[in-house]
N, C-alpha and C positions, 0 to 999 in steps of 0.2 A: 442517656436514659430517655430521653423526651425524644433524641431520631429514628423520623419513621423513613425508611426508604423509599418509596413509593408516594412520599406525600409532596405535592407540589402547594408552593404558596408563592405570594406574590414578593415580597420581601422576607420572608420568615424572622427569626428571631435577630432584634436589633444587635444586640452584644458582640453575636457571633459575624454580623455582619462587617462591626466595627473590627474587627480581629483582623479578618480576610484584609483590610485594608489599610493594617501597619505592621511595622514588623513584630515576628511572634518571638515571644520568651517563651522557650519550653519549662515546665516543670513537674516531678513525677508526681499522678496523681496520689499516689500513698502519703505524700509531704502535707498533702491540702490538708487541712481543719478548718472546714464551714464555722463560721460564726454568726453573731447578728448585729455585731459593730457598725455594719457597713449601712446604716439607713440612709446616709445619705447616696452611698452608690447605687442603693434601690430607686431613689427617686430620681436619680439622673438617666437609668437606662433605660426601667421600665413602662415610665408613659410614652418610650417613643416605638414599642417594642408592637407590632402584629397582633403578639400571642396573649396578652394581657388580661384582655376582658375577659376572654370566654376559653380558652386553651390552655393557660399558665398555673400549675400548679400551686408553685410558688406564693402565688399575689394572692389566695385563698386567705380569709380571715380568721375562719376555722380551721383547724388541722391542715395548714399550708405544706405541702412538699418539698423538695431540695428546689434549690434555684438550677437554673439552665447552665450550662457549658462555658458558657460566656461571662455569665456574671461572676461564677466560679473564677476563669483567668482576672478577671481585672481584681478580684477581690484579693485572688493572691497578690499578685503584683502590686498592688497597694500595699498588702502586709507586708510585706517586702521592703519596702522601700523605691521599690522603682518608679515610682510614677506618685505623683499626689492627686487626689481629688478636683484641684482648679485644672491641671492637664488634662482628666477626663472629660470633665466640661468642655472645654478646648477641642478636643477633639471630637467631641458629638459636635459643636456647632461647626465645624470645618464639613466633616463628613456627613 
C-alpha cells in the first residue's frame, strides 16, 4: 500500500529492510489478521524506521493507518510461533 515506484530514499522502511536480510517465511496475505497486541513490536521497529516522523501512517495518533509490509511479516510470524520478540530484538541489533 505505502510502495511508490518511483520514490527513492535513502534507507526506506526499516522492517522491510530487516526482511531482505534473512530468510523469508512466505504467508498468504488473506491468512494475516492485523491486531494491536503487538506494541511491543511497534516499539522495536518503528524508532528505527525513516518513515516514522513525517511519512508513516501507522505512528498517527489520530486515526492511524494499517502498518507497513514489514511489520505486517514479523507480526505474523510472531503469531505464529516462529520467532519471539527477544529474537527480534536480536536481530535489529545485529543488523
Amino acid at each position: 500500500m505505502y510502495y511508490k515506484e518511483n520514490k527513492k530514499d535513502e534507507k526506506g522502511c526499516y522492517p522491510i529492510s530487516l526482511i531482505k536480510k534473512m530468510p523469508v517465511y512466505y504467508f498468504p496475505q488473506e491468512s494475516f489478521k492485523h491486531t494491536t497486541d503487538f506494541d511491543m513490536l511497534k516499539s522495536i521497529l518503528c524508532p528505527n524506521c525513516d518513515y516514522q516522523k513525517n511519512d508513516c501512517d501507522f505512528q498517527q495518533e489520530s486515526n492511524p493507518g494499517p502498518p507497513c509490509g514489514g511489520y505486517i511479516y514479523f507480526q505474523h510470524i510472531l503469531s505464529k510461533g516462529l520467532i519471539d520478540i527477544d529474537d527480534i530484538r536480536r536481530i535489529c541489533e545485529i543488523i
